[in-house]
C-alpha positions in Angstrom: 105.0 87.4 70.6 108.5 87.4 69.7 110.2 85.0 67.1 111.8 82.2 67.4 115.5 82.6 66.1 117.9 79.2 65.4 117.6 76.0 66.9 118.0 74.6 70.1 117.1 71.5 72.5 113.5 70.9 74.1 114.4 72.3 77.4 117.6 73.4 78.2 118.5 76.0 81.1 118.9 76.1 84.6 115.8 74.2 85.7 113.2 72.3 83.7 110.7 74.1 81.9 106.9 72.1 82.6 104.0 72.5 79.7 100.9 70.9 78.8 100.9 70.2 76.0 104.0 69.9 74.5 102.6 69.8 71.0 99.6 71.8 69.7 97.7 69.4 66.7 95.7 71.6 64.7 93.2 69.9 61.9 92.3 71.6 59.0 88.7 70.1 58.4 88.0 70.6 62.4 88.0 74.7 63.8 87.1 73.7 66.9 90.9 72.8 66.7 92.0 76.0 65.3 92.4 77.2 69.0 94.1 75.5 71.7 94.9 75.8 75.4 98.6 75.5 76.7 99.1 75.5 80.2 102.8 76.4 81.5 103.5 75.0 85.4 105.8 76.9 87.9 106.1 74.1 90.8 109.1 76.3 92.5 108.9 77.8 95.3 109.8 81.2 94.1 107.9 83.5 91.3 109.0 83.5 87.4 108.2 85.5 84.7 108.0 84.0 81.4 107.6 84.9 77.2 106.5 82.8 74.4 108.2 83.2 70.7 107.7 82.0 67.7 109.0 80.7 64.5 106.7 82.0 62.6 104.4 84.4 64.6 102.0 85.7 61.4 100.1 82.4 61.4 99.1 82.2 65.3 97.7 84.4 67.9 99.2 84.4 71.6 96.8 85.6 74.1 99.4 86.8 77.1 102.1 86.0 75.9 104.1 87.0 78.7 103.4 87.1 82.2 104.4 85.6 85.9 104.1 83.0 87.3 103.5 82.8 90.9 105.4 80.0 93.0 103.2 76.5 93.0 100.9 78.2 90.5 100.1 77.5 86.7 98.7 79.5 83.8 96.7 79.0 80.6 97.6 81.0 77.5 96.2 80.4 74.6 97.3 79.8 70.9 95.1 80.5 67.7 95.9 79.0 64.4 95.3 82.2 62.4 96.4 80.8 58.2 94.6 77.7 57.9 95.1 77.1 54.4 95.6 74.2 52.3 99.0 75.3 51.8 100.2 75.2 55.6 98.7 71.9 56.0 101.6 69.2 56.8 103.8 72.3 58.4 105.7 72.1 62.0 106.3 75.2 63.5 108.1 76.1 66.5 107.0 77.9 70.5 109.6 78.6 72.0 108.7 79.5 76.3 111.9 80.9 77.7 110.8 81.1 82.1 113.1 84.1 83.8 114.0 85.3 87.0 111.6 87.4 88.1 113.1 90.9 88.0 116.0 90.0 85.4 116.3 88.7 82.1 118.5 85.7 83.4 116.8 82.8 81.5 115.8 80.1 83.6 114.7 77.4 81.4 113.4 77.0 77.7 111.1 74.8 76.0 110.0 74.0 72.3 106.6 73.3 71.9 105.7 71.8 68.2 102.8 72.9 66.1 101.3 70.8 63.5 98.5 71.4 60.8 97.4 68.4 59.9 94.8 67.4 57.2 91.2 66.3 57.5 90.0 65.6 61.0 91.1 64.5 64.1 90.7 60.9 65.2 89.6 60.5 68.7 90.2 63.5 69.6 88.8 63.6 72.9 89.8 60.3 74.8 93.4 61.3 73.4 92.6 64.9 75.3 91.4 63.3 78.0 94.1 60.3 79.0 97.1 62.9 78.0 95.0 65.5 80.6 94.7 63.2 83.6 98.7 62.4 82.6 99.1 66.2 83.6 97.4 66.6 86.4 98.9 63.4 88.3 102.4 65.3 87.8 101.5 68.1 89.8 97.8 67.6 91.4 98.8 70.8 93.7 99.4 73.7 91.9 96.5 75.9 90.8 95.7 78.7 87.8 97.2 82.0 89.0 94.1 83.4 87.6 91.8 82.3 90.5 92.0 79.4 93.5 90.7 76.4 92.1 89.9 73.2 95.2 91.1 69.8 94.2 88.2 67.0 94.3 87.9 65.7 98.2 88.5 61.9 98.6 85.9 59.7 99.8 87.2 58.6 102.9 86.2 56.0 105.5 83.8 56.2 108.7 86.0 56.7 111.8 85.2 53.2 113.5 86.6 54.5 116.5 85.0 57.8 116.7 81.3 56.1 116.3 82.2 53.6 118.8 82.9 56.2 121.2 79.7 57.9 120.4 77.6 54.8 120.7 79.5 54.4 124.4 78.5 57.8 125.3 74.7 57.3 124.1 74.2 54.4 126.1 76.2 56.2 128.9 73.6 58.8 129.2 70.2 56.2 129.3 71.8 55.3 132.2 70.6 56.2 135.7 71.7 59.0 137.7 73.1 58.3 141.4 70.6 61.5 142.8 67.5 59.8 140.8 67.8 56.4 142.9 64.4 55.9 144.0 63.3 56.1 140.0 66.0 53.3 138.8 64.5 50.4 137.7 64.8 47.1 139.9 66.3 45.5 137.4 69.3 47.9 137.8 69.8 48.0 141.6 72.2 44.9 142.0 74.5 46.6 139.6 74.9 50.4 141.8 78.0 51.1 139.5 75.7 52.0 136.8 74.6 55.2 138.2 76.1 57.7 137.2 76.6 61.2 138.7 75.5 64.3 136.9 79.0 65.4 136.2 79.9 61.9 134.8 76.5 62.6 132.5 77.6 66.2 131.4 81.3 64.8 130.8 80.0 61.8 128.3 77.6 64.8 126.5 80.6 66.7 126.1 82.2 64.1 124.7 79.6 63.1 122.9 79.7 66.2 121.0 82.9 66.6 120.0 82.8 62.9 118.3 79.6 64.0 116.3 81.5 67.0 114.8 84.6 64.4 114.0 81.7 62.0 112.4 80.4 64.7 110.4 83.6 65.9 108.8 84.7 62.3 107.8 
């Protein structure tokens, strides 16, 4: 992890820099805290490399702190508060994730994440996590972690209507008589002779019948 030298705007570059979170809240009282999660977005098409520095890199620990990015992908790095001490508590420091063109050092983008001991513990700390996640993920619902294919939730969708009136059609198709089985259709049926159906009209509406079950069954 390299160190974060002068100041500079949020994100500045070529093209927007997208991280989750963009400030890391540690609690002194709280070292379930001490650790946190910051996940860095590529929703380009192409690949990017990126590095993270720091301000004052003795008092965390970066796991990865560089890597790629694959195009539409994300990653997770994560941060460790390593000096809790009463004596950092109330102190900003500074990430700083500079995204390059993979293959070059041509910086892309930057961005200044803030970290923040703070004293005591956190106050709902969980349903804060939780309405800033679902935040992130409605920005970009798509990408997935470059370390393994991850399936977005399936939406409940709606019987096909159409698809079960067809198959109700076809079932009452093939309860019908068949033209060669004449002598075996009941009386009630003989004024109506366009009720019979042939065998090949029969094996058409199973066929049929078949393929609108499999449609059913994926709805």
């Amino acid at each position: 992890m390299s160190t974060v030298s002068g100041g500079g705007s949020s994100m500045d570059g070529k093209i927007p820099v997208f991280v989750f979170p963009v400030q890391l809240d540690f609690y002194f009282e709280d070292k379930t805290t001490h650790k946190r999660v910051v996940t860095i977005y590529n929703p380009y098409e192409f690949d990017v490399t990126f590095k993270v520095f720091c301000n004052n890199p003795k008092k965390y620990a970066v796991v990865e702190p560089e890597g790629r990015i694959s195009g539409q992908k994300c990653v997770d790095i994560v941060i460790r508060h390593v000096a809790i001490s009463p004596q950092s508590v109330e102190t900003t420091d500074k990430f700083r994730i500079h995204m390059f063109e993979e293959g070059t050092n041509e910086v892309l983008g930057k961005k200044v994440i803030l970290a923040v001991l703070h004293p005591g513990l956190p106050e709902s700390e969980s349903a804060s996590l939780g309405n800033k996640q679902r935040k992130a993920l409605g920005v970009f619902p798509n990408l997935t972690s470059d370390g393994g294919p991850s399936q977005p939730p399936r939406e409940a969708s709606s019987p096909n209507y159409i698809a079960c009136f067809v198959a109700v059609v076809c079932i009452l198709a093939l309860f019908l008589p068949t033209s060669c089985e004449s002598n075996n259709t009941p009386s009630i049926l003989k004024d109506y002779p366009w009720l019979e159906l042939s065998l090949n009209q029969k094996l058409v509406f199973s066929y049929v019948l078949g393929l609108v079950t499999m449609a059913i069954l994926r709805t």
